[in-house]
C-alpha positions in Angstrom: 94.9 -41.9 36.2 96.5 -44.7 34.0 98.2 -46.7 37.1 94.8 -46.5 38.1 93.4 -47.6 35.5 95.9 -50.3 35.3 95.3 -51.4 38.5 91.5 -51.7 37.7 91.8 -53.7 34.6 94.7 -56.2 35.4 95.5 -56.3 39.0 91.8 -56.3 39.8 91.5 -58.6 36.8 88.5 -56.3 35.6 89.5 -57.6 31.9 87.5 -60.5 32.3 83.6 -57.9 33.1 85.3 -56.3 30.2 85.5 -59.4 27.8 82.0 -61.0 29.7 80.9 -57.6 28.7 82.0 -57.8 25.1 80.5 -60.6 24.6 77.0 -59.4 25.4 77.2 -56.8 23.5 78.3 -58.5 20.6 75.3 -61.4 21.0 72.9 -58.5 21.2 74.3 -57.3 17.9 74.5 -60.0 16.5 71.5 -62.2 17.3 69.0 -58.6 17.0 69.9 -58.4 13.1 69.4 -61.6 12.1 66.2 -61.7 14.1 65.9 -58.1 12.2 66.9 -59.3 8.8 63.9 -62.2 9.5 61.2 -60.0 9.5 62.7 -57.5 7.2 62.6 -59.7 4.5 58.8 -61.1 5.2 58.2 -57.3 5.2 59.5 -56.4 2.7 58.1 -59.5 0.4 54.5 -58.6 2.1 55.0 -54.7 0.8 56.1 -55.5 -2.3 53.5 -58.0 -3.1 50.6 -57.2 -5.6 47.4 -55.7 -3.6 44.6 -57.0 -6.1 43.1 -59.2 -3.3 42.2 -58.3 0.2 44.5 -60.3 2.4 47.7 -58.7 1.4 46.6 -55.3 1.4 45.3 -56.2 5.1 48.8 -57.2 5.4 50.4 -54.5 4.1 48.4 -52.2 6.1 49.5 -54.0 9.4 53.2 -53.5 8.2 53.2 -50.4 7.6 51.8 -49.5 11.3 54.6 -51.9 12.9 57.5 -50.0 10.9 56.0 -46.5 12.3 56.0 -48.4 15.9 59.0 -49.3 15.8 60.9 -46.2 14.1 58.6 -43.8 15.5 60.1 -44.2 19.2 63.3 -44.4 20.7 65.2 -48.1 21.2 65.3 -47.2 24.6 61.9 -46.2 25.5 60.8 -49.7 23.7 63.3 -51.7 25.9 61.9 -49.8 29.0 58.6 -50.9 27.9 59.4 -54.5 27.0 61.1 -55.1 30.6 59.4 -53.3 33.1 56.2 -53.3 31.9 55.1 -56.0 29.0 56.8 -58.6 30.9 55.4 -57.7 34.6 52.2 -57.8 33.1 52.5 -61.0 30.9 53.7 -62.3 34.2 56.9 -63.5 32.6 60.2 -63.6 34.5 63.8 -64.2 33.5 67.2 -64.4 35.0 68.7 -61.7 32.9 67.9 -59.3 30.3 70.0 -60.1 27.5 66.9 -62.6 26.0 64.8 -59.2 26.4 67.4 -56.8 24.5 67.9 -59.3 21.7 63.8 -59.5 21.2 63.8 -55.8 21.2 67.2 -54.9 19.1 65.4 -57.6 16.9 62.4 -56.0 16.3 63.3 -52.4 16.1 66.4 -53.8 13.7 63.3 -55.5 11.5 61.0 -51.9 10.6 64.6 -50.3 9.5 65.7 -53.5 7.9 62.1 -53.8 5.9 63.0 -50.4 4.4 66.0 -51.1 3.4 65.2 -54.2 1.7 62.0 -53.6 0.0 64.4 -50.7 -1.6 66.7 -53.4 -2.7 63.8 -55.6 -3.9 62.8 -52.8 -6.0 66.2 -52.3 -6.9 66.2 -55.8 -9.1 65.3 -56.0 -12.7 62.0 -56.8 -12.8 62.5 -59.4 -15.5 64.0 -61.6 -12.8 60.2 -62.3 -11.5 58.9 -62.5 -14.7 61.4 -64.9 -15.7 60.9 -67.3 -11.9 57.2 -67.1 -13.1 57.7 -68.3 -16.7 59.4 -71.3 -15.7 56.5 -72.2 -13.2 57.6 -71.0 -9.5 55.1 -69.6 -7.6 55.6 -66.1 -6.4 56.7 -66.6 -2.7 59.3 -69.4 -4.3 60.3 -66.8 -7.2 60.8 -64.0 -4.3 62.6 -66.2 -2.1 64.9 -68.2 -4.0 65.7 -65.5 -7.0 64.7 -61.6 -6.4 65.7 -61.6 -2.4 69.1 -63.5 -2.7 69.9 -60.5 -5.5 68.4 -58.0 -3.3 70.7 -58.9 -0.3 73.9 -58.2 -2.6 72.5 -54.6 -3.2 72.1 -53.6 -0.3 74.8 -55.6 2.1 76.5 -52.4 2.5 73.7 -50.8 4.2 72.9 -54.1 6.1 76.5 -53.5 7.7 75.4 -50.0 8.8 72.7 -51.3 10.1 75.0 -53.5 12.3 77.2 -50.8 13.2 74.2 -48.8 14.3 72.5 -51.8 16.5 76.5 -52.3 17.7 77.0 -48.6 19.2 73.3 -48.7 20.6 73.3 -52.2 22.9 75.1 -49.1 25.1 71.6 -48.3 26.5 70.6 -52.1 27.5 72.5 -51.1 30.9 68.7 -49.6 31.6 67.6 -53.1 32.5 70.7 -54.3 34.4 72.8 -55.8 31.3 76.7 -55.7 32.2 77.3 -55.1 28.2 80.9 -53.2 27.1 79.5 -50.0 28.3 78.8 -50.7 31.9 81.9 -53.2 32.3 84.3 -50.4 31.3 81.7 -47.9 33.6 82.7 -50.2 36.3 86.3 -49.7 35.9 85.9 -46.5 37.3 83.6 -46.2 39.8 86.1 -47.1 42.7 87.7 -43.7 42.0 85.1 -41.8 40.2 87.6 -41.0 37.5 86.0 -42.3 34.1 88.4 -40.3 31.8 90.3 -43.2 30.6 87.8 -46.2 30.8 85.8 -44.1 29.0 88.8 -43.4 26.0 89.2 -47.3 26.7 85.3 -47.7 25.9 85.3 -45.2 22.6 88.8 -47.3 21.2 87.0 -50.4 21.8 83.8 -49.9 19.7 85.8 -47.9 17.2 88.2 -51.1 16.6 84.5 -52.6 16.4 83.3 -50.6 13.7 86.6 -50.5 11.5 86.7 -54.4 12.1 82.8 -54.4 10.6 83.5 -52.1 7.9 86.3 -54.4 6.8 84.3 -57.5 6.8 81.6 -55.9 4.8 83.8 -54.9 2.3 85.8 -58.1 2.0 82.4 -59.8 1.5 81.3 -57.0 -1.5 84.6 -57.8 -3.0 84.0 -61.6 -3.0 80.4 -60.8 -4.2 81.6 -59.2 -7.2 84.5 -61.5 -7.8 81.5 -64.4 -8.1 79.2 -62.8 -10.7 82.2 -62.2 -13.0 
């Protein structure tokens, strides 16, 4: 099983579907939370915003039915969707489907992200606004530039869980024909049919992933509070 294994990852030189593989997984990750964090944050500003006029309780409303979208089906189901079908029919067509995973990580990332910051919005003294507005900002330069920034250090712990989570789920972009870290180490194995230790490989790998995350995170917290002393 392990000369086998072995054999498959170094002889065979399947390291290098194994880093290519990495590497996917990790731009998916990557690229869908930022794209996530994006629209989060417009969001969240568009939720939190006052609703005496019509436009941003318009707004508001729209939000709130592309956050139950996007959290009231599975990841999976919308990848499904946003390959086989919304692209066919768009009559759009691309050479692989990492461009379609990050759009979709990317928008399913932004209804969780929205939560999560409009909680840390709301976590901010409220005097911080009233003090932007007082010295003449405007309320999207007040939000922006004072309340978000202050937001984002409240809540960067659960923006790395978030990361984590959207780590552990590019598994299921193999559905479109992705080679990301789960389907490179998949491959190791199907000469043989034996999986047992490319999949052990597999778990190690996104654990050393996670802990590497978690670490980053905290380092960055520390630094955080290190700066408002």
């Amino acid at each position: 099983m392990w000369n086998e294994f072995i054999k498959q990852f170094i002889t065979l030189k399947g390291y290098e579907n194994v880093v290519n593989g990495l590497w996917i997984t990790v731009q998916i990750a990557v690229f869908g939370l930022l794209i996530g964090i994006l629209i989060g944050t417009l969001i969240a500003v568009v939720r939190v915003m006052p609703k005496y006029k019509r436009l941003p309780r318009i707004l508001d409303k729209i939000c709130v039915c592309y956050i139950e979208l996007f959290r009231g089906t599975p990841m999976v189901v919308q990848l499904l969707i946003g390959y086989w079908v919304l692209l066919p029919a768009l009559g759009i067509t691309v050479d692989s489907g990492v461009p379609v995973a990050i759009v979709v990580f990317g928008l399913n990332s932004g209804a969780y992200v929205s939560e999560i910051m409009r909680g840390g919005i709301q976590s901010v003294d409220p005097g911080q606004m009233e003090a932007g507005r007082a010295l003449g900002l405007t309320y999207a330069t007040t939000m922006l530039k004072i309340v978000v920034p202050q937001a984002i250090k409240n809540i960067l712990p659960t923006l790395g869980n978030e990361f984590i989570v959207l780590i552990k789920e590019t598994s299921i972009v193999s559905f479109i024909a992705v080679t990301d870290l789960y389907k490179s180490f998949k491959q190791l194995g199907d000469p043989t049919y034996d999986y047992t230790m490319p999949y052990l490989m597999l778990a190690l790998t996104y654990l050393v992933m996670v802990l590497l995350i978690s670490w980053g995170v905290r380092v960055l917290e520390a630094k955080m509070k290190k700066s408002e002393r």
